[in-house]
C-alpha positions as CSV (number, residue, x, y, z in Angstrom):
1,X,39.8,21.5,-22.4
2,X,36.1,22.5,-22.6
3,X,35.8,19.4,-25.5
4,X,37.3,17.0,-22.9
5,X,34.6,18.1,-20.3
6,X,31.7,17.9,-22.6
7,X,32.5,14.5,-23.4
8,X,33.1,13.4,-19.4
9,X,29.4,14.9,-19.3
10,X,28.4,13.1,-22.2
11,X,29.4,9.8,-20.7
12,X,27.7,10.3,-17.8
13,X,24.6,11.5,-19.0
14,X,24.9,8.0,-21.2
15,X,25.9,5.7,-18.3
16,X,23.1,7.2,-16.4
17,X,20.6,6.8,-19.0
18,X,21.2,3.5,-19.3
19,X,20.9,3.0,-15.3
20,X,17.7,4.6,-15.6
21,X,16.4,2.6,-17.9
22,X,17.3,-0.8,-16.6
23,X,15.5,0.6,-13.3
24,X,12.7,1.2,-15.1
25,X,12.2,-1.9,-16.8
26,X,12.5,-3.7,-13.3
27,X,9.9,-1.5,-12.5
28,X,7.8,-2.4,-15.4
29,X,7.9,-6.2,-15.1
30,X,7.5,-6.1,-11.6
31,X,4.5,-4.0,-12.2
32,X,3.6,-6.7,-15.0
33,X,3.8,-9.5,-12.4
34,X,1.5,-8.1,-9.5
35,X,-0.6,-6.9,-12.2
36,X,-1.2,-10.3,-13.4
37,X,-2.0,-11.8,-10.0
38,X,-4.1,-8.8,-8.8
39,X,-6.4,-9.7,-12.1
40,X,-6.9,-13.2,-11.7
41,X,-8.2,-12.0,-7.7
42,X,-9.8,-9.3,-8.8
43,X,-11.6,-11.5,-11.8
44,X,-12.8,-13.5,-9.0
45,X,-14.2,-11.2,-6.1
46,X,-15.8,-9.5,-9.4
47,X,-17.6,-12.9,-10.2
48,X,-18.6,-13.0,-6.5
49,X,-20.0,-9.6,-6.2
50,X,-21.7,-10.4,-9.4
51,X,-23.7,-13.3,-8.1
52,X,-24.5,-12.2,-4.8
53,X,-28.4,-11.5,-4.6
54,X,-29.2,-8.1,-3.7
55,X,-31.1,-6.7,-0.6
C-alpha cells in the first residue's frame, strides 16, 4: 500500500516539475524578449545623455 502511495507522489512531484519548468522557460524568453527591446532604447537614451553638453 505505502509503495502504491509513494509512487502517486512520485508522479506528481514529476508532472509538477515538468509544469514548473515549462513556466519557467516562458518566463525566461519573455524576459529575453523585453530584454532585448529595453537595450536597443536604453542604447539610445545612453547615446543621448552622452552627447548632451553639460551645464
Amino acid at each position: 500500500m505505502t509503495d502504491v502511495k509513494s509512487q502517486e507522489k512520485a508522479d506528481r512531484l514529476k508532472a509538477a516539475l515538468k509544469e514548473n519548468l515549462k513556466r519557467r522557460k516562458v518566463q525566461a524568453r519573455g524576459r529575453k524578449a523585453v530584454k532585448a527591446s529595453g537595450t536597443q532604447a536604453e542604447s539610445l537614451s545612453v547615446l543621448d545623455e552622452r552627447d548632451k553638453p553639460s551645464d
